[in-house]
C-alpha positions as CSV (number, residue, x, y, z in Angstrom):
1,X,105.0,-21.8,93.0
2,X,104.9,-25.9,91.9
3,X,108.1,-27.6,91.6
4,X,110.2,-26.3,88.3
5,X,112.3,-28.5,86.2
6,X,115.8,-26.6,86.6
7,X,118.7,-27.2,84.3
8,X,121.7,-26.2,86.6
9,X,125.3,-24.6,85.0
10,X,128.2,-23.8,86.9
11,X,131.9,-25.4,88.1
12,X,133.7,-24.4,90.9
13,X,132.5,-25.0,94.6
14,X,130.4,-21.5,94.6
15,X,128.6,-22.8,92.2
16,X,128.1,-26.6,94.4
17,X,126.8,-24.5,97.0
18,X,124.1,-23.4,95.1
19,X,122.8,-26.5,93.6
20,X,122.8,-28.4,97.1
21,X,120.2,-26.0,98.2
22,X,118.1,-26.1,95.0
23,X,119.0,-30.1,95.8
24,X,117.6,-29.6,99.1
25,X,114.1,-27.7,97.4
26,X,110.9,-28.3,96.0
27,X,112.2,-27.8,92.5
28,X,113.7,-30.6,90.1
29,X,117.2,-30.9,88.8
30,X,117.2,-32.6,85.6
31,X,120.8,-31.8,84.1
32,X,123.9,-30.2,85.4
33,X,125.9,-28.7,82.8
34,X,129.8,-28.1,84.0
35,X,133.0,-27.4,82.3
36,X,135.1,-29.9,80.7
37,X,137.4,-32.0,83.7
38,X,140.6,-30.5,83.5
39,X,144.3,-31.8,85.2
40,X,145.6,-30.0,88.1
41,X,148.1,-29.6,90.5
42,X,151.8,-30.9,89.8
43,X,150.8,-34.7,89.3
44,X,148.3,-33.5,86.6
45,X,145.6,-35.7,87.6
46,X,142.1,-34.7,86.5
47,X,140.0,-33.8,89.4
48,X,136.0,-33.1,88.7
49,X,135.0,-30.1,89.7
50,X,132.9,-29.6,93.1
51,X,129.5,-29.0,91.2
52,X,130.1,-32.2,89.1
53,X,130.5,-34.6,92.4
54,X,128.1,-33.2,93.7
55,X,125.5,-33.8,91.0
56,X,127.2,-37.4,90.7
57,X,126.3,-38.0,94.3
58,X,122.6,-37.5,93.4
59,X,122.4,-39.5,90.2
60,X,122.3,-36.8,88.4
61,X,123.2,-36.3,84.7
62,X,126.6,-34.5,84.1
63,X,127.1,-33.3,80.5
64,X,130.4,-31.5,79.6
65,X,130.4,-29.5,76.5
66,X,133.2,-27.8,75.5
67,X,130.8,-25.1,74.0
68,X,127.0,-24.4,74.2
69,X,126.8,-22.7,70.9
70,X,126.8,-26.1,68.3
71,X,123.3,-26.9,67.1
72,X,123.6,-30.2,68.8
73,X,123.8,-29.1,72.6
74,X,120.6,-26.3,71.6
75,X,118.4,-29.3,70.6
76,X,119.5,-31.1,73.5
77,X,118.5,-28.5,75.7
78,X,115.1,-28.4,74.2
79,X,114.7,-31.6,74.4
80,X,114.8,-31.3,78.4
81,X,112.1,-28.7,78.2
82,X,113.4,-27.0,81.2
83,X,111.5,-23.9,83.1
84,X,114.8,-22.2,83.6
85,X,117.9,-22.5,83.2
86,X,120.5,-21.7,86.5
87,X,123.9,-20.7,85.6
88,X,126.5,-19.7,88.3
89,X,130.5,-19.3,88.0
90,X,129.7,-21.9,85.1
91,X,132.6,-20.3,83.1
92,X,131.1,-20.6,79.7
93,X,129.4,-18.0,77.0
94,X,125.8,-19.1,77.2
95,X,124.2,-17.9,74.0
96,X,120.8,-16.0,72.8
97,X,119.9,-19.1,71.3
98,X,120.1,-21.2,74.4
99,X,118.9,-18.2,76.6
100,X,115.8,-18.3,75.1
101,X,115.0,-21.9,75.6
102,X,113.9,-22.5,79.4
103,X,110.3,-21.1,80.0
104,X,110.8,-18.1,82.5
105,X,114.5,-17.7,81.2
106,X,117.8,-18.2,82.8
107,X,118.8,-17.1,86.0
108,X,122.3,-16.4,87.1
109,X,123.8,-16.2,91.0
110,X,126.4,-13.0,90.8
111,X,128.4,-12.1,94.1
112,X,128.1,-8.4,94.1
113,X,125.9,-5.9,94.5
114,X,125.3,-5.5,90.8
115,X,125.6,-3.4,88.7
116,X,128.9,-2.9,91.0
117,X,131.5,-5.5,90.3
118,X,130.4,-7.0,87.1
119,X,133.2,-9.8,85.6
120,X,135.0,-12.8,87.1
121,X,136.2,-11.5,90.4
122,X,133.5,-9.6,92.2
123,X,134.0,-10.6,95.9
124,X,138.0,-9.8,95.6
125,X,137.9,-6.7,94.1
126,X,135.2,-5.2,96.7
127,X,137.5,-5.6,99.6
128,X,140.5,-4.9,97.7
129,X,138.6,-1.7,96.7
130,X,138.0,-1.4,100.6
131,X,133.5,-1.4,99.6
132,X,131.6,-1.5,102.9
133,X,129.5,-4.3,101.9
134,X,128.7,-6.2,98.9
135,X,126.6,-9.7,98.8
136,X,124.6,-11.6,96.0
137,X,122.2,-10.4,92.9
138,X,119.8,-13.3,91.6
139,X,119.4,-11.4,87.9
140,X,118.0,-12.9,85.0
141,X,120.5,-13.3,82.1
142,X,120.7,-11.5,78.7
143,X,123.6,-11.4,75.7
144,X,125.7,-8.8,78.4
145,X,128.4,-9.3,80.6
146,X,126.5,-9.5,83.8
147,X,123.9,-7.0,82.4
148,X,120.4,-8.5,82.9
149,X,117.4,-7.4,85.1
150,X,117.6,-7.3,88.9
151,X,115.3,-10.1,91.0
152,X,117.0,-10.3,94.4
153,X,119.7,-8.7,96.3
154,X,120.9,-9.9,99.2
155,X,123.7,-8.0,101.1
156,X,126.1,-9.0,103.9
157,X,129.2,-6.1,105.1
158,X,132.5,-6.5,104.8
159,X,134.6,-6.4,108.1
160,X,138.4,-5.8,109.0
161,X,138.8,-9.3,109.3
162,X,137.2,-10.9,106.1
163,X,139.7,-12.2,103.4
164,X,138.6,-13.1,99.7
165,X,138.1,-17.0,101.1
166,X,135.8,-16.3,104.1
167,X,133.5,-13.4,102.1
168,X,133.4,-15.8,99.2
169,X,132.1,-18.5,101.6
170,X,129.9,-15.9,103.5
171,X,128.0,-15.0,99.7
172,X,128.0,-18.4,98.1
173,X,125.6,-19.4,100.6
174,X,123.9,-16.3,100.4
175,X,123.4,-16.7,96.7
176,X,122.2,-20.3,97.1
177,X,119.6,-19.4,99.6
178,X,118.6,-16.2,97.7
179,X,118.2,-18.0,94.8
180,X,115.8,-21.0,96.0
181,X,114.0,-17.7,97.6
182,X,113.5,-16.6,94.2
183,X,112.3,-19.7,92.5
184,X,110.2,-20.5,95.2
185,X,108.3,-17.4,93.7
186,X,109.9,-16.7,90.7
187,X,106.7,-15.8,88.2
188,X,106.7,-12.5,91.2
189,X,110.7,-11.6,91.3
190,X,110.1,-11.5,87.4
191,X,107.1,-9.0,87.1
192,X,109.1,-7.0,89.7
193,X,112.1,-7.3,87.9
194,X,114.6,-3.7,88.1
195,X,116.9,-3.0,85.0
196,X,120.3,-2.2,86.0
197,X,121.9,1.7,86.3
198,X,125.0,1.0,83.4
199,X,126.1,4.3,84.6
200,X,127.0,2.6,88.0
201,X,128.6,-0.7,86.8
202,X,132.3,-1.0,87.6
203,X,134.1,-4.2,86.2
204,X,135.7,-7.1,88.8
205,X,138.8,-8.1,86.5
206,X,139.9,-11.9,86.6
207,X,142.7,-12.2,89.4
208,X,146.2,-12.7,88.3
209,X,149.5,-13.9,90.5
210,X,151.4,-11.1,89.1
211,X,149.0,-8.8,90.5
212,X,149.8,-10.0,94.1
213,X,153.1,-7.7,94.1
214,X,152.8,-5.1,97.2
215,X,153.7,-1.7,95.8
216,X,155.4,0.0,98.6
217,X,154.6,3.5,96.8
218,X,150.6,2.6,98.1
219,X,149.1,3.3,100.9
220,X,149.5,1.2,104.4
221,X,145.6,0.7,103.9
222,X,145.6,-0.1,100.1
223,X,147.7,-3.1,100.5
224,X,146.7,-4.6,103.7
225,X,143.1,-4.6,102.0
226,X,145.1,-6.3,99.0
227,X,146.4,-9.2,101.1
228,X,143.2,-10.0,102.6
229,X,141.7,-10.1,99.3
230,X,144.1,-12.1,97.7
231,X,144.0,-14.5,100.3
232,X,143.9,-18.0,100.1
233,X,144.5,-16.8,95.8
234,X,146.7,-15.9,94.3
235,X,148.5,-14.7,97.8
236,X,150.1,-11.2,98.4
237,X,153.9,-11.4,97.7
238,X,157.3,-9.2,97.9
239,X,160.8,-9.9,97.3
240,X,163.6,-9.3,99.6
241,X,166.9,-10.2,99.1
242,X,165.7,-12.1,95.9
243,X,163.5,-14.4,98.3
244,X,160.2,-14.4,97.1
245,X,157.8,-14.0,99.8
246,X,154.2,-15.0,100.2
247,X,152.0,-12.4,102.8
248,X,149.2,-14.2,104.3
249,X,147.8,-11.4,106.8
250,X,148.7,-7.8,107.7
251,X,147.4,-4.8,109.1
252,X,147.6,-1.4,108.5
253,X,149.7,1.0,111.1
254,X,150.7,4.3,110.9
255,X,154.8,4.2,111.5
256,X,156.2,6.4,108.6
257,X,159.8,5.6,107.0
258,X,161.1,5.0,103.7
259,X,158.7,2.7,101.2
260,X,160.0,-0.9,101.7
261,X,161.9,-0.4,104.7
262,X,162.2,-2.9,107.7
263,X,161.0,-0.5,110.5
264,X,160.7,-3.3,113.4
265,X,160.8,-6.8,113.6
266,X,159.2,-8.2,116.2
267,X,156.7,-11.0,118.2
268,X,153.6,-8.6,117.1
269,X,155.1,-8.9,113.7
270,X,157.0,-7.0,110.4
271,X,156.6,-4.1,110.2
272,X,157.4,-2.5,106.7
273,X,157.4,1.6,106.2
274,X,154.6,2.7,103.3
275,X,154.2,5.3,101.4
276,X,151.6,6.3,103.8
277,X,151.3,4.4,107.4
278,X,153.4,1.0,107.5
279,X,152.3,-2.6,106.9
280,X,152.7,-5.1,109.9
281,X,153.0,-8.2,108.8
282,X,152.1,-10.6,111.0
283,X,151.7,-14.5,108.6
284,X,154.0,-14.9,105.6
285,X,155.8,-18.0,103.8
286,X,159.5,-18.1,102.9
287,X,160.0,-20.1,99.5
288,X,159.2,-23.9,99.4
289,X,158.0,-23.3,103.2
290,X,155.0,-23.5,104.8
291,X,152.7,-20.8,106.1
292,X,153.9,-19.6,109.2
293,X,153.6,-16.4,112.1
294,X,156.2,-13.7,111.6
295,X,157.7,-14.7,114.9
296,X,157.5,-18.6,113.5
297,X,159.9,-16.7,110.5
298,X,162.1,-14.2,112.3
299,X,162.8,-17.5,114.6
300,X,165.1,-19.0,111.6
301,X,165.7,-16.3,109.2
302,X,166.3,-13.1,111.7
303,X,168.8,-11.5,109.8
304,X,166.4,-11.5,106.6
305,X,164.2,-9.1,108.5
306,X,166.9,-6.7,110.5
307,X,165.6,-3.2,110.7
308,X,166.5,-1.4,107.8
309,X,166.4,-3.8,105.0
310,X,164.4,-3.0,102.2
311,X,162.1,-4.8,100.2
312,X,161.9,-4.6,96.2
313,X,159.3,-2.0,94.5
């Protein structure tokens, strides 16, 4: 297929990912869309998001609505006369009136297997939920949540050692290269196009800090697959003797003993009794402290970790 003029939404560094390779195509980015900059971090300074430098660092057009829905940005857009429209982790309602502006339609960049994992936190919730493998669906958008026809699929499996960072790496570039894959061709993914089974959609729920709280009533399994998904956010924590602690990495065991209980503390980690199997911890952070080992930690705060304390439920 010729080069297509491509109107590009989306914020975070997923989303960069995916414009660099449409960058590094045949096709033609005219306009990126992104969200509105925002402060951050304890000094409030406004940082632009990854897919604005980016686009920046081409001479690329940046606009920054607050909202796609005034009349304004529609004739704006239809100004551009764009073929399609690609949105991905954009964060933004895109409307029926602007999805029916780009020629062959907007495209979106999910990371799931859709219609599994529909929402804000695919890749997270499919190790959490302890899934096999998931990977990237290049769909084309409608008025739903995540609901439009199938294009692409491109899957990748989920090992023992993959944490919500590394998988989210692994299928943002998966989604970017599926995606140029699908516009190289696109006029064929759409004619082949596959409707989604609504019957087999389950919902990936925005992640929260408070939902990083190890529940010592769960399985040994169901929260070392929670730390690795909350890792590098929002982080896995517990409280023990009202210091709040963040659990980088752990593994499942199968030592039995009383939920939250200290069962050994040693160089291979700590090791804390589940409901079923034990947790070994074996990277956590003390408060205002750096990441460390468990051995880094038991070093200068031993008596924290004796055998037999418990942690909080």
């Amino acid at each position: 297929m010729s080069s297509l003029r491509v109107v590009f939404a989306g914020t975070p560094d997923f989303a960069a990912m995916s414009l660099q390779a449409v960058l590094n195509s045949q096709h033609q980015v005219i306009q990126v869309l992104t969200q509105p900059d925002r402060p951050q971090g304890r000094g409030k300074k406004v940082v632009f998001s990854d897919t604005k430098q980016l686009a920046l660092d081409h001479d690329i057009t940046v606009w920054q609505p607050q909202s796609l829905r005034s009349p304004e940005v529609v004739e704006q857009l239809k100004a551009l006369q764009p073929d399609v429209l690609v949105v991905v982790a954009y964060g933004l309602i895109i409307p029926p009136e602007v999805l029916a502006i780009p020629k062959f339609g907007c495209l979106n960049v999910h990371g799931s297997l859709l219609p599994r994992w529909r929402g804000a936190a695919p890749i997270h919730r499919a190790i959490q939920a302890g899934d096999a493998e998931t990977g990237a669906t290049i769909m084309l958008m409608d008025e739903g949540l995540d609901t439009g026809p199938m294009l692409h699929k491109v899957s990748t499996p989920i090992t023992a050692d993959d944490t919500g960072g590394s998988l989210y790496q692994r299928v943002a570039q998966q989604g970017a290269e599926a995606l140029v894959k699908v516009l190289d061709n696109l006029e064929h993914y759409i004619a082949h196009q596959v409707s989604q089974d609504d019957s087999q959609a389950t919902y990936a729920h925005k992640l929260t800090k408070a939902e990083g709280a190890l529940d010592w009533q769960k399985s040994a399994q169901e929260l070392a697959r929670q730390v690795r998904a909350f890792n590098p956010w929002p982080v896995a924590w517990a409280q023990l003797e009202n210091n709040t602690l963040r659990v980088w990495a752990a593994e499942a065991n199968n030592q039995e003993g009383t939920p939250g209980e200290i069962i050994s503390a040693s160089e291979a980690g700590i090791e804390v009794a589940c409901a079923q199997g034990s947790l070994l911890i074996t990277s956590l952070q003390m408060p205002g402290k750096k990441r460390l080992t468990a051995q880094e930690v038991l070093n200068g705060h031993g008596d924290l970790f004796a055998v037999g304390n418990r942690f909080e439920n």
